[in-house]
N, C-alpha and C positions, 0 to 999 in steps of 0.2 A: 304390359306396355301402356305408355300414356295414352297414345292415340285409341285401345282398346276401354279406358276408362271410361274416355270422355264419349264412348259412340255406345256403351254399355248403359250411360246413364248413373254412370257411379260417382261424378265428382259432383263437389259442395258449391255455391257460388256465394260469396260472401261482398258485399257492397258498401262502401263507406264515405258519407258526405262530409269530409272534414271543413277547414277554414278555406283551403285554400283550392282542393281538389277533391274530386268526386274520383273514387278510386274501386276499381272492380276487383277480385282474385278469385280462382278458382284450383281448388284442392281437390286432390284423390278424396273422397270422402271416407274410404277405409285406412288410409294414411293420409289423415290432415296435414303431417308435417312435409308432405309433397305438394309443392307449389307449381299447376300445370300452369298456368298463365296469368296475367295480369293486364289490365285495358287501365287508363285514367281520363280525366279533362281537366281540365285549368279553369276556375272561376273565382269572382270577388264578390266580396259583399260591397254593397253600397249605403251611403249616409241619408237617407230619407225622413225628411220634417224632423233632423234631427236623431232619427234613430237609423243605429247597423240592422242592416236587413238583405235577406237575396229572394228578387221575386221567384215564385212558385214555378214558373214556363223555365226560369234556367233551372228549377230543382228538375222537369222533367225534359230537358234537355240534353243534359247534363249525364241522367241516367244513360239515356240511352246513347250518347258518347262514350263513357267511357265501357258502356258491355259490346260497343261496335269494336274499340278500341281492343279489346279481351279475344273478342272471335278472330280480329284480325291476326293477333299471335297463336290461337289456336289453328287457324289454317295454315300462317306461314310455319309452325314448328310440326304440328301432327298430319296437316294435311286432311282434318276435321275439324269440325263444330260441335256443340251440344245439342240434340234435338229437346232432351229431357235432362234432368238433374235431381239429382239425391236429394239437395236440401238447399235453401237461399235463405239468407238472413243480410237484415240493414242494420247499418249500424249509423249515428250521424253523430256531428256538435250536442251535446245535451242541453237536455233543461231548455230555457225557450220558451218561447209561446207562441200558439198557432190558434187560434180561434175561431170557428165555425159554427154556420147557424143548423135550424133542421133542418135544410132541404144542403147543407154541404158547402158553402159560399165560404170564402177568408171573409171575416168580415175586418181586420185589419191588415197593414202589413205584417208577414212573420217579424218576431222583434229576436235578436238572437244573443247568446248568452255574453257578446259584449257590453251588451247596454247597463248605463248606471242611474240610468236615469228612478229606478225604483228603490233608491234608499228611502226613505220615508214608511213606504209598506214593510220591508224586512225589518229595519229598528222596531215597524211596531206587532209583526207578527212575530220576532226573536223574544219580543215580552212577552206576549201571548200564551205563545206556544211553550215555553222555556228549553227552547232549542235555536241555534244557532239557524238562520232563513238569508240562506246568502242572495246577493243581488237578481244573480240569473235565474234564481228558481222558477218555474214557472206560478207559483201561489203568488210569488210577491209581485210579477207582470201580473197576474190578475185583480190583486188586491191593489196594486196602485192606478190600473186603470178605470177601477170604481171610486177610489178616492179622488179623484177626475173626474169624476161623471163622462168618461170619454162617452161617446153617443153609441157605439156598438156593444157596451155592455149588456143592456135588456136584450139583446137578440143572440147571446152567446145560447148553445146547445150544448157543446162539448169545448174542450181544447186537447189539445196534447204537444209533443214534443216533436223536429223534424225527422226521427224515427220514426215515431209514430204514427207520421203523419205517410212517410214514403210507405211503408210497411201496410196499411189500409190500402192504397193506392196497389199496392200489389197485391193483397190479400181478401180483402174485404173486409178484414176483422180489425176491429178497435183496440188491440191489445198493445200492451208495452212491458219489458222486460224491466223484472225489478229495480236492477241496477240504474236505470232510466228515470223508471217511478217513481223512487226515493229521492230524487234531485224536481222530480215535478212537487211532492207534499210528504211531510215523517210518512216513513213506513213502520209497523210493529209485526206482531205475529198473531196470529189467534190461536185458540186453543188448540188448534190440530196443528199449530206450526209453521201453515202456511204465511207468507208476508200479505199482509193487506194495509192500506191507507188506514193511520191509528183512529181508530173513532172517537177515542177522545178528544182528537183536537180535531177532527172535522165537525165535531160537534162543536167545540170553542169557539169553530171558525163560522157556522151556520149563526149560533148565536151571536157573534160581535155584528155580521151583515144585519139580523134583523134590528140590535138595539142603534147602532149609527148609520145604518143605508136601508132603511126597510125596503124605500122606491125598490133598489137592488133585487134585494133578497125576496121580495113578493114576485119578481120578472126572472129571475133568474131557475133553473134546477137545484137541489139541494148538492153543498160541494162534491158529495160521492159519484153523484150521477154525471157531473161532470168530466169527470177524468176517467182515463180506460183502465180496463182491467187488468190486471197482472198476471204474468206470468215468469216461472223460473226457467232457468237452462235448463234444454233438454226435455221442457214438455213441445208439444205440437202448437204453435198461435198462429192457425191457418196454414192452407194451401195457396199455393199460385195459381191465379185467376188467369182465365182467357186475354181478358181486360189487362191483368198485367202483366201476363209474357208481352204482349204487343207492346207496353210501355217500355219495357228491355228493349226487345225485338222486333222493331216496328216492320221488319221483313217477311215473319212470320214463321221461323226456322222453330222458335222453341215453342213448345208444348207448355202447357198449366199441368198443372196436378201435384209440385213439386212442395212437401213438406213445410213450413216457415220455420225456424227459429223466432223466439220471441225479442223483437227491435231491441239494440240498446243504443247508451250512447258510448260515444267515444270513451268514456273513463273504464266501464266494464271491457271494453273488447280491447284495452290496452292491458288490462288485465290477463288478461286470457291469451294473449301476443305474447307475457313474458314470464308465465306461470307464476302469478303473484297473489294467487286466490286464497292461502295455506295463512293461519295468526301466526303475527311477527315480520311477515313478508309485506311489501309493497313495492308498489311502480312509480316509474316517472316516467311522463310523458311529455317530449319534449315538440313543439312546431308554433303553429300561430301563437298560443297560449303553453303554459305549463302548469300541469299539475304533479302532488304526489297524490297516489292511494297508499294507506297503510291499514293492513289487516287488523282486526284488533283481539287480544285474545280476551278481554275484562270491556266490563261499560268503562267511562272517561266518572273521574270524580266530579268536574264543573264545567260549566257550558264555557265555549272559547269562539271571541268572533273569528277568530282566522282559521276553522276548523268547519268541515259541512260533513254530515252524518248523512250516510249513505251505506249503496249495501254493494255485495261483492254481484256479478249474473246469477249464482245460485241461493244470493238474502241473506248474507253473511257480514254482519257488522264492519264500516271502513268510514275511516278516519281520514277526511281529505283535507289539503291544500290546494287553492287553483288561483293561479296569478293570469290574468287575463292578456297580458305581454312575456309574449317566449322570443323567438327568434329573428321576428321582421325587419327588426333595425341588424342584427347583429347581419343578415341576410344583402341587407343594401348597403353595408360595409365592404363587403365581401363582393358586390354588383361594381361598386367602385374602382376597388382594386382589379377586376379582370378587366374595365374599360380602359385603366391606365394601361395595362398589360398588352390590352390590342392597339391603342395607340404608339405603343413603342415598337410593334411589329411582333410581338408575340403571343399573339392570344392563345387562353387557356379554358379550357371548362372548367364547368362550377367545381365537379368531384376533386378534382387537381386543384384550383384554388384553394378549397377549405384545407386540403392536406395540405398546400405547403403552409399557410398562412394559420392555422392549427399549431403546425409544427414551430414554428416560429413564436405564439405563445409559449411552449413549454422555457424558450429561452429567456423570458420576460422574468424581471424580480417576482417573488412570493406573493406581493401584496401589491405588484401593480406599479409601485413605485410613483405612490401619490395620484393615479389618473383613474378617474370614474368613468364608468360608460351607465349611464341611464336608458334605458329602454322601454319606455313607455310611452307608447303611439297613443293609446287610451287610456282613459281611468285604471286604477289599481286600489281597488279595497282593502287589500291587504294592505296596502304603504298608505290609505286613506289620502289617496290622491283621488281626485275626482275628473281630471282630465289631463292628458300624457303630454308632453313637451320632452322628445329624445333629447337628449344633452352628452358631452363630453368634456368633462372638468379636469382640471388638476391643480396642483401645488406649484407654484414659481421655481422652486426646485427640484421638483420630478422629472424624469428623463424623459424626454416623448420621442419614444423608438418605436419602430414597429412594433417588437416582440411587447411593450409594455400596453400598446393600445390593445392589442388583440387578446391579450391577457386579460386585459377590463373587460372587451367585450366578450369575451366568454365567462367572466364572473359576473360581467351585467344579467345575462341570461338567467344565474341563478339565485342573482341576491335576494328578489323581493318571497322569493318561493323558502329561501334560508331564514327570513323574519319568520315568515307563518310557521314553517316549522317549529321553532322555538315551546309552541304551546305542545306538542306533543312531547317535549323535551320535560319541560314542566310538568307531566303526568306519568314521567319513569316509563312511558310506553316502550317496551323493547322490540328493536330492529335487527333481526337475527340477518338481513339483507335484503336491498334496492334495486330492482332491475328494470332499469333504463329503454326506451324503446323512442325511433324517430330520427328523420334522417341528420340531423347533427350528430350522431354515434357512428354514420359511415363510415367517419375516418377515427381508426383505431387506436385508441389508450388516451386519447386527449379529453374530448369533454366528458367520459367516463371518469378518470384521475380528477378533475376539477368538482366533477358534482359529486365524489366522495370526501372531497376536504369542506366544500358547501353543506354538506349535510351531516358530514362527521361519521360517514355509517360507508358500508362496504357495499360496492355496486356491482351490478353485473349486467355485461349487455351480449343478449340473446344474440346466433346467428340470424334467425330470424325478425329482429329489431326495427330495419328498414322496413318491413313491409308493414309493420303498425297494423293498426285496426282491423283495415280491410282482413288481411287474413285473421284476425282476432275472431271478425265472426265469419268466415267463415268456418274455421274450427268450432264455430258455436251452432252454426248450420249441421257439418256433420256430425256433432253430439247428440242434434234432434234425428238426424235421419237414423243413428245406431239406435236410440232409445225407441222410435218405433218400429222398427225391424227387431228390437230384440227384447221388448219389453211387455208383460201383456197388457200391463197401466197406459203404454204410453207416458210415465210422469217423469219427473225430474230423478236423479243418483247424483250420485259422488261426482261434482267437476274435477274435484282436484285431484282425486284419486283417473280419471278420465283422462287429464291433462298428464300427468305423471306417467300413465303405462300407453295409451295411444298416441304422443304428440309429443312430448319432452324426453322418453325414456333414451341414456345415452347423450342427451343434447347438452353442447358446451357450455356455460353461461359467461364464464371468464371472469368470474366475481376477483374483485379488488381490492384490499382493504386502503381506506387515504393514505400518504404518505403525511406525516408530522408536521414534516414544515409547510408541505401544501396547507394543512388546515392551519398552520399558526400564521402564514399570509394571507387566505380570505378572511380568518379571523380580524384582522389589522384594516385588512381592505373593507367587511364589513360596518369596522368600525367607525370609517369615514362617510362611507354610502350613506349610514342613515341619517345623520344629521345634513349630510348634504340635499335629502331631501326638500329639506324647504327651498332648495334651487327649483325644484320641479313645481310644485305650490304656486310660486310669487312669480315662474316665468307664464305659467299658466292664465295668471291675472291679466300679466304686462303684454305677453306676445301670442 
């Protein structure tokens, strides 16, 4: 029984600071695919001196909302709490930058992976390096904030990612899960196979600071020493601290001792949410932002800027796209239409809206019928926009019906993530299938059917989908708690093979393949998107 789990000390707690919501879940830890409970809160980031950021007191706030939030459903459905637990793992936003002196201080704001303000550094660490260094890496915040001389540079000790950063905060240990790691600097292998930061280019990167910023590079630590250490799924990266049960718990119910999983970010534990860790396979991830991950089975023949090299939780080569505008606009469309609804004397909730107004897209032309929906609140690297101006256009003769706007805007959703892909299309990379996670899939066969003619590839969206990340790692929690219960290494095994027989075996995915004319209408719809861009461009200047 559930209530025997959770009072045994068997279930997983998996914790995840996304865009919008701090989201708690808690698994049987011998049946990850059993979901005893879930807690959240609601938070935003804010615009400061220019940069997205959310201060540190809501990151711990925040925690410990949404685990009050989680006990509260464990008491109203079992009639218990957890005193103890199997395994905890964090999972948050990636990549990032968090910066800290030696005695522990922020010494800026967190800057988070919306900010654009670091092109200059990635163009010239992308030369550098001869690897793609997208905006939000954490290298290229650090390498543009010395190209600044911002004034907290000489006093950096470490940085890391807001994983990394929660995950100390409960652990005491500086570690980061590689999937995380490789989004903070390239990762490679050494000769035992392990992932580590490539030392070839930490070394590139040590030498560029002494011959253009010596001031820097004489104050600072050498780049290694700066970032945490890695580890893969399924080893041990700390216990739960006294200190951070009370950050969960500030009651005092739960117990420390509790295994860690090693942090990732969001991209990995969406991963691991939709069993897409296997070459040929990858995820979409749909909310604030959207990415793909694709597995890769061969290296890439040429570097691609709409492509970031990163690794799977267990350091397995992947192929990303990540467009920094996913569903917000499509979201205050949709906020619209239910206030019209309550005005007229009928209100509806959000679940009921997107279904019927979903459903209402499928009746819209293939391509839209001349009407764009733009969707970008902020800059987009991929469409080499530098700052978002939402917009809704069309042709004089396009029909403006419901079913054709809502059609846009669920192809606005997927356009700018349909460019990026295009490079992986370019390198014959094959997609055996897509599986989709995020609550715009709650309503069934819609934005599934669309982001299979968007990407041209067959999708499938997990039961499990809604719940994203959070449970993502917690399944990555109790992958740590089996491997030390049952391993005498303690070290990492087979996720996938993990994922497959304790957690997916049996599980539906409901894969798709596109319908024709769907892809021969975003295709058409595509076709006008991208030159329409320079509307977004030139409105940016103007308004």
């Amino acid at each position: 029984m559930s209530a025997d789990v959770i009072a045994a000390g068997r279930a997983a707690l998996g914790i995840e600071l996304g865009s919008t919501r701090i989201k708690a879940c808690l698994v049987d830890a011998d049946n990850p695919a059993h979901v005893l409970a879930t807690g959240s809160h609601e938070w935003e980031n804010q615009l400061v001196d220019g940069l997205w950021t959310y201060a540190l007191e809501a990151v711990h706030e925040g925690l410990a909302a949404a685990y009050s939030a989680l006990l509260d459903e464990t008491r109203a459905r079992f009639g218990t709490a957890p005193t103890t637990l199997a395994g905890v793992g964090v999972s948050a936003m990636m990549h990032g930058y968090l910066a800290f002196d030696a005695d522990g201080a922020l010494l800026t704001n967190f800057r988070t992976w919306r900010n654009t303000n670091t092109g200059p550094a990635a163009a010239e660490l992308s030369t550098l390096f001869g690897t793609n260094i997208p905006l939000r890496w954490s290298i290229a915040h650090l390498h543009q904030a010395i190209t600044d001389a911002e004034a907290h540079v000489p006093h950096i000790a470490h940085i890391t990612t807001l994983a990394g950063y929660v995950h100390e905060q409960l652990t005491e240990a500086r570690m980061l899960g590689v999937g995380d790691a490789s989004g903070m600097f390239p990762v490679s292998r050494d000769s035992a196979g392990r992932p580590q930061y490539d030392p070839e280019l930490v070394a590139r990167y040590d030498a560029l600071l002494a011959e253009r910023f010596p001031a820097a590079r004489a104050a600072l630590p050498g780049l290694g020493e700066l970032l945490p250490s890695i580890r893969v799924a399924g080893e041990t990266a700390g216990h739960l601290t006294e200190a951070g049960a009370r950050l969960l718990d500030p009651s005092g119910t739960l117990a420390a001792g509790a295994p860690a999983a090693p942090p990732e970010g969001d991209a990995g534990t969406g991963m691991v949410a939709t069993n897409a860790v296997a070459p040929r396979t990858g995820n979409v991830s749909v909310g604030t932002s959207i990415f793909a991950m694709v597995v890769l089975d061969r290296p890439l023949a040429s570097q691609h800027a709409e492509l970031d090299l990163v690794t799977t939780p267990a350091g397995d080569p992947v192929a990303m796209v990540h467009c920094n505008n996913g569903t917000s606009e499509l979201n205050a469309w949709v906020g619209t239409y239910r206030r019209f609804a309550e005005l007229a004397g009928t209100p509806i909730d959000s679940d009921a809206a997107y279904a019927l107004l979903f459903a209402e897209a499928l009746e819209g032309a293939a391509d839209a019928d001349g009407v764009l929906a733009y969707n970008q609140l902020s800059g987009e690297p991929v469409a080499h926009l530098d700052a978002g101006r939402p917009a809704v256009v069309r042709t004089p003769d396009s029909r403006l019906t419901l079913a054709n706007v809502m059609r846009a805007q669920v192809y606005g959703v997927f356009a700018t993530l349909a460019i990026g892909m295009r490079a992986l299309h370019s390198e014959n990379v094959a997609i055996d299938a897509l599986y989709a996670h995020g609550g715009m899939f709650r309503t069934p066969g819609v934005a599934q059917r669309f982001l299979g003619a968007a990407l041209d590839a067959p999708v499938g969206v997990a039961a499990s989908a809604a719940e994203g990340g959070a449970w993502g790692i917690a399944v990555l929690a109790a992958f740590t708690a089996q491997r030390g219960a049952n391993s005498a290494t303690g070290g990492a095994s087979d996720l996938g093979a993990y994922l497959d027989s304790a957690v997916f075996a049996g599980a539906d995915a409901h894969l798709t393949a596109p319908l024709a004319d769907d892809v021969a209408g975003f295709t058409a719809y595509l076709d006008r998107y991208e030159p329409g861009l320079a509307i977004e461009r030139t409105a940016a200047e103007v308004i």
